[in-house]
C-alpha positions in Angstrom: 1.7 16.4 -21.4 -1.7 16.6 -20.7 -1.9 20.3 -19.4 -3.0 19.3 -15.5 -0.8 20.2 -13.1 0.0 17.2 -10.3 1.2 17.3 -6.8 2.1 14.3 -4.8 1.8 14.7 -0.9 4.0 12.5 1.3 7.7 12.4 0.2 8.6 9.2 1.9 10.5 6.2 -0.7 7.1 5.6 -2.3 5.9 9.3 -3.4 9.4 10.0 -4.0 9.3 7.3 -6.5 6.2 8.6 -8.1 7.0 12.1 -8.5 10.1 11.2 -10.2 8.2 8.3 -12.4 6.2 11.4 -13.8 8.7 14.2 -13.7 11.6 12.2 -15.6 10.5 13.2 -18.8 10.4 17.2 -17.6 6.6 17.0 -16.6 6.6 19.4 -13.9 5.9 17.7 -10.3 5.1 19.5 -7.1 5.9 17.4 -3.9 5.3 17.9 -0.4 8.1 16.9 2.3 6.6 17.1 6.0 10.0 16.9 7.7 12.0 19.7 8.3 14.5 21.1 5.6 14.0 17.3 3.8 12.0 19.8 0.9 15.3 22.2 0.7 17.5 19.0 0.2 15.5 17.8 -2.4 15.6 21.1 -4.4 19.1 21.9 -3.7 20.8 18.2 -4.3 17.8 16.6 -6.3 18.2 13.4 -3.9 16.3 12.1 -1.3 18.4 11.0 1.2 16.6 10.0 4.0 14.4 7.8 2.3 15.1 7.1 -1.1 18.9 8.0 -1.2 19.2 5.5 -4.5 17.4 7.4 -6.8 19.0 10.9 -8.6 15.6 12.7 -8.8 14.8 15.2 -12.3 15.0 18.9 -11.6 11.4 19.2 -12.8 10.3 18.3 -9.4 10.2 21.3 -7.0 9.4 20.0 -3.1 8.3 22.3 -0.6 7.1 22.4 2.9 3.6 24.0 2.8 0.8 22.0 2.2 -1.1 24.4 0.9 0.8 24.8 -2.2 -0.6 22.1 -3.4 -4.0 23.1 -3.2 -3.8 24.4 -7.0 -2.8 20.8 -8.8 -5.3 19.7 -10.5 -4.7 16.0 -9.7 -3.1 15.0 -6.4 -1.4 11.5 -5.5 -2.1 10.8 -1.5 0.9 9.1 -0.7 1.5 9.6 3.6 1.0 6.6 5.9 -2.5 5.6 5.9 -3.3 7.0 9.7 -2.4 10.1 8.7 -4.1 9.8 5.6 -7.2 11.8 7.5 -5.5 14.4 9.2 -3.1 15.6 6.3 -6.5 16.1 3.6 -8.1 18.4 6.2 -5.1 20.4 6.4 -5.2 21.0 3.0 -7.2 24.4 1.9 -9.1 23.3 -0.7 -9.0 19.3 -2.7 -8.7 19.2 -6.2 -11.0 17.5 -8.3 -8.4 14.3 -8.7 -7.3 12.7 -5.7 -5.2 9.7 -6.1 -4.8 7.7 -3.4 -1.6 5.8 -2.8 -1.4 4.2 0.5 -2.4 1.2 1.5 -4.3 0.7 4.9 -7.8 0.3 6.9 -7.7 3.1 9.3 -7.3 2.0 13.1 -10.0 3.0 15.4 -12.8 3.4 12.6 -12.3 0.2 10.5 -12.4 2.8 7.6 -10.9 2.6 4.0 -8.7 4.6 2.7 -11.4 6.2 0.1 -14.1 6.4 3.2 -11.6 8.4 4.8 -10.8 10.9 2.0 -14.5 11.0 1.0 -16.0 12.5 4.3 -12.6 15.1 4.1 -13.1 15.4 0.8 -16.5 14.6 -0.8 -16.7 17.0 -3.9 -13.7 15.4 -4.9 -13.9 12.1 -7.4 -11.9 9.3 -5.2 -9.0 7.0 -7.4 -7.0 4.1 -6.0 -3.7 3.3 -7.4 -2.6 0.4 -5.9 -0.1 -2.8 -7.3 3.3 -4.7 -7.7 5.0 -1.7 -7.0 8.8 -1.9 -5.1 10.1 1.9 -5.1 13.3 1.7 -5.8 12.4 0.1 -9.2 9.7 2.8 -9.9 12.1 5.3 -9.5 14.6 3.8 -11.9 11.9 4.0 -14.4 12.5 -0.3 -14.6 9.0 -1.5 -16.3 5.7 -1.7 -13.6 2.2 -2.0 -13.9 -0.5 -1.3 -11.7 -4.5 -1.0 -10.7 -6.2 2.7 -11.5 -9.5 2.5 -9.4 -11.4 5.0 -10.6 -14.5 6.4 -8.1 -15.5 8.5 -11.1 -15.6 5.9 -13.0 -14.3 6.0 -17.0 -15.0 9.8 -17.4 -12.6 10.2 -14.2 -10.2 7.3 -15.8 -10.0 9.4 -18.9 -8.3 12.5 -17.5 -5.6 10.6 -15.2 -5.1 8.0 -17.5 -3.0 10.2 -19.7 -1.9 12.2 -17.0 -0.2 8.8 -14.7 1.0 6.6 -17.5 4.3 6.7 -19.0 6.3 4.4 -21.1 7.1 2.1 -18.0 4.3 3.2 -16.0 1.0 1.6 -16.9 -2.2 1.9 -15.3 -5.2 -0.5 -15.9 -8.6 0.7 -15.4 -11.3 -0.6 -12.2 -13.6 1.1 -10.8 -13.7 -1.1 -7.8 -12.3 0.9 -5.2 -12.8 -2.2 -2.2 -11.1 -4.4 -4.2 -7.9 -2.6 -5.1 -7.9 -1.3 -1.4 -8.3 -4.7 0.5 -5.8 -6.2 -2.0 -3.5 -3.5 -0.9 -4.1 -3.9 3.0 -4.0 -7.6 3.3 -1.2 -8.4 1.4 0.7 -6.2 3.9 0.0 -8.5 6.8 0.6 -11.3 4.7 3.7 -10.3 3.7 4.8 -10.0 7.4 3.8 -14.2 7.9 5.7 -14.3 5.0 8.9 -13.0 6.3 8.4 -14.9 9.7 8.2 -18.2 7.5 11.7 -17.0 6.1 13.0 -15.8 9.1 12.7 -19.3 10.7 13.9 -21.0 7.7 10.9 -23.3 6.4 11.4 -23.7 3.3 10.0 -22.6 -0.1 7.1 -25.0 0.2 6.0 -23.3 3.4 6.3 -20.0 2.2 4.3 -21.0 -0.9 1.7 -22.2 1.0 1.5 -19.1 3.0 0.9 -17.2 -0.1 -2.3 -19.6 -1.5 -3.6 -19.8 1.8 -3.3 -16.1 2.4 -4.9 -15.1 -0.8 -8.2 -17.2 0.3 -8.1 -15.2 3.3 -8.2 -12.0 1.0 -11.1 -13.4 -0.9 -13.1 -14.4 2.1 -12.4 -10.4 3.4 -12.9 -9.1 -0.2 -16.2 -10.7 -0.6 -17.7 -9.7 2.9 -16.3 -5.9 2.2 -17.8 -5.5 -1.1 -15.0 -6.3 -3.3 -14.9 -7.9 -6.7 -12.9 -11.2 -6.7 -11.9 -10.6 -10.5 -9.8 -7.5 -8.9 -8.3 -9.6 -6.4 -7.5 -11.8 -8.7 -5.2 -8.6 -11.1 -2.3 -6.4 -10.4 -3.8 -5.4 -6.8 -4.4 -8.4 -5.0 -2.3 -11.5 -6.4 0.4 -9.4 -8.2 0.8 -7.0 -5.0 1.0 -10.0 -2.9 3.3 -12.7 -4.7 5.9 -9.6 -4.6 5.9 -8.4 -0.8 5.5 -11.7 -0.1 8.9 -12.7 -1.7 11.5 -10.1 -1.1 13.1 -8.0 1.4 12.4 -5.0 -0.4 9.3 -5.2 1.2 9.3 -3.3 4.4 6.4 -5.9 6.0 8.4 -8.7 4.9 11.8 -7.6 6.5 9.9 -6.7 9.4 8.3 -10.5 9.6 11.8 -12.0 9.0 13.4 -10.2 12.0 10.6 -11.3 14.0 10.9 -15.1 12.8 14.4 -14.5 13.8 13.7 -13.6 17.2 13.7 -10.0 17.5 11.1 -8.3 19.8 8.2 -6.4 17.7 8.3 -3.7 20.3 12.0 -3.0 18.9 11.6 -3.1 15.5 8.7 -0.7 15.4 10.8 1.6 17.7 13.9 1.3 15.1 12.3 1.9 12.0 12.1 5.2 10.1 9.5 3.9 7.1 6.2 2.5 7.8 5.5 -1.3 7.7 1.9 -0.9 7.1 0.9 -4.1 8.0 1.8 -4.1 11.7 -1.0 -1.0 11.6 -3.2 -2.8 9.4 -3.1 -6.3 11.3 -5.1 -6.0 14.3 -7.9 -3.9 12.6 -8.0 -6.5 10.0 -8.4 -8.7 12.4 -11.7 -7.2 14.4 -13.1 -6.5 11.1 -12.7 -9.9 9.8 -14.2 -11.3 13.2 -17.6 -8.2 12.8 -18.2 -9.9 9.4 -17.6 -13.3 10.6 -14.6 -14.1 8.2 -12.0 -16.7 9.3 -8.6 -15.4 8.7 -6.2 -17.4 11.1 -3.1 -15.9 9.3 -3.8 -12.9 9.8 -4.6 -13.9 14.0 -1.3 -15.4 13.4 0.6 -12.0 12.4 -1.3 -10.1 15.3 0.0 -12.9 17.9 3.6 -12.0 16.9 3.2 -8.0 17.0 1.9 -8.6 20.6 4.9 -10.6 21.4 3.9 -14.5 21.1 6.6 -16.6 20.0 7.0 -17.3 16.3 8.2 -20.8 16.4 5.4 -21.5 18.8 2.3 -19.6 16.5 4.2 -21.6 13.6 3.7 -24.8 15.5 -0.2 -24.1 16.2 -0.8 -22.9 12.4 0.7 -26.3 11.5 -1.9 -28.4 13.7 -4.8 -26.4 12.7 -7.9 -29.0 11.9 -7.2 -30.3 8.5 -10.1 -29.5 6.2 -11.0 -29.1 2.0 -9.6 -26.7 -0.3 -11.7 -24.4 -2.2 -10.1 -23.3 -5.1 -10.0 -19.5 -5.6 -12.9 -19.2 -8.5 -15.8 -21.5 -6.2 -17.8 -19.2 -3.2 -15.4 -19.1 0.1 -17.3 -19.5 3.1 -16.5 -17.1 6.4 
């Protein structure tokens, strides 16, 4: 133990998994449920049943309702949907010096990123992004993971949560390239949706493959125009995060793209679902901050066509008789 206390605010399947990644060895864990009496449930039955029913969670966690119990950790890990990212920091009556930031989204309305937004809330805090391969469900069965540690502070910052994140299954590499392990982190959500259409109609490994290369140069071509390092793309982040959502229905985008390949209406899947597919938030802000910057990212077009109800075999069909053209390969310059 490292003597700094840590809170993790958002107790949906993914901060569930985190708090009890770093309480199952008895490190004490403070964890903040908005929903009413889900914090009581926790304490009294140490389960998450509404979203991470799976996992038996360690009594060293103690959930509560009031946000502003958490105001006394010395590190806290940022784990509610990314539009509410905002909103739930101001609430909060003072930041610690840590904050972690665990979701993974560009905020709709501004074009923001995630440590943008939790700067101008925030800004005497130092700014980390933990972002990676990362399903839940394994996390919280302690099953071995690895991930990116952005560190806005830089190595002095990396030193103090270093010791305080890692555990024998859980462990963090060091970047202080906060764009990069945030845009690897968005985009791979909208990708992973494609992904799940290209399932959902049934065309094949090779398609889906495809997807993924092609995708990835689309994440370049943002990376490079946001400021991102293509090195960090290139790590846990970007190619790691995406070749998993894009390959599994664990992955919330993923199951949501293969119901829509399958004909279901977005409009009804976004109405049905509890948890957050971050990519149908991310997708069309991607997509007008990909056209301000003048990057091509026709996938990404592709995934915004279907959440506003064209028809997948048809947007399939038009990404298949796009102009043919060269391949770049990921280390040369990508044109916009």
């Amino acid at each position: 133990m490292t003597g700094l206390t840590t809170g993790v605010v958002g107790a949906g399947a993914w901060g569930t998994a985190l708090a009890q990644m770093l309480a199952a060895d008895g490190t004490p864990v403070l964890l903040w449920a908005l929903e009413d009496g889900l914090a009581e449930a926790i304490n009294r039955d140490h389960r998450n049943a509404l979203y991470l029913p799976s996992a038996a969670l360690s009594p060293a966690i103690r959930a509560t309702g009031n946000l502003a119990d958490l105001a006394a950790c010395d590190i806290l890990l940022i784990v509610t949907p990314a539009q509410h990212l905002g909103s739930v920091l101001a609430r909060l009556p003072a930041c610690p010096r840590d904050l972690v930031l665990c979701s993974k989204g560009i905020e709709a309305g501004t074009g923001r990123m995630m440590h943008d937004v939790a700067h101008a809330v925030a800004p005497a805090s130092d700014i980390a992004v933990l972002s990676g391969p990362t399903f839940a469900h394994e996390v919280a069965a302690g099953l071995p993971t690895a991930v990116t540690l952005a560190c806005g502070g830089g190595e002095a910052q990396w030193e103090r949560l270093a010791p305080a994140l890692a555990r024998p299954a859980f462990r963090p590499y060091f970047s202080d390239d906060l764009a990069g392990a945030e845009v690897g982190g968005s985009v791979k959500n909208v990708l992973a949706i494609a992904c799940g259409v290209v399932d959902g109609l049934k065309l094949g490994q090779n398609a889906r493959a495809a997807l993924i290369s092609r995708g990835y140069a689309e994440m370049l071509r943002f990376g490079e125009a946001m400021g991102a390092r293509a090195a960090t793309l290139a790590g846990l982040c970007g190619l790691g995060d995406l070749v998993l959502t894009c390959s599994s229905t664990s992955s919330r985008n993923f199951s949501l793209g293969k119901a829509l390949g399958e004909g279901q209406s977005a409009g009804d899947l976004m109405a049905e679902r509890r948890t957050v597919a971050e990519g149908a938030h991310t997708a069309p802000v991607l997509r007008d901050l990909a056209a301000r910057h003048g990057v091509s990212m026709p996938i990404v077009e592709a995934v915004c066509a279907l959440l506003e109800g064209a028809n997948a075999a048809q947007v399939a069909q038009d990404m298949l008789t796009r102009p043919l053209k060269a391949e770049l390969s990921a280390t040369e310059s990508l044109p916009s």
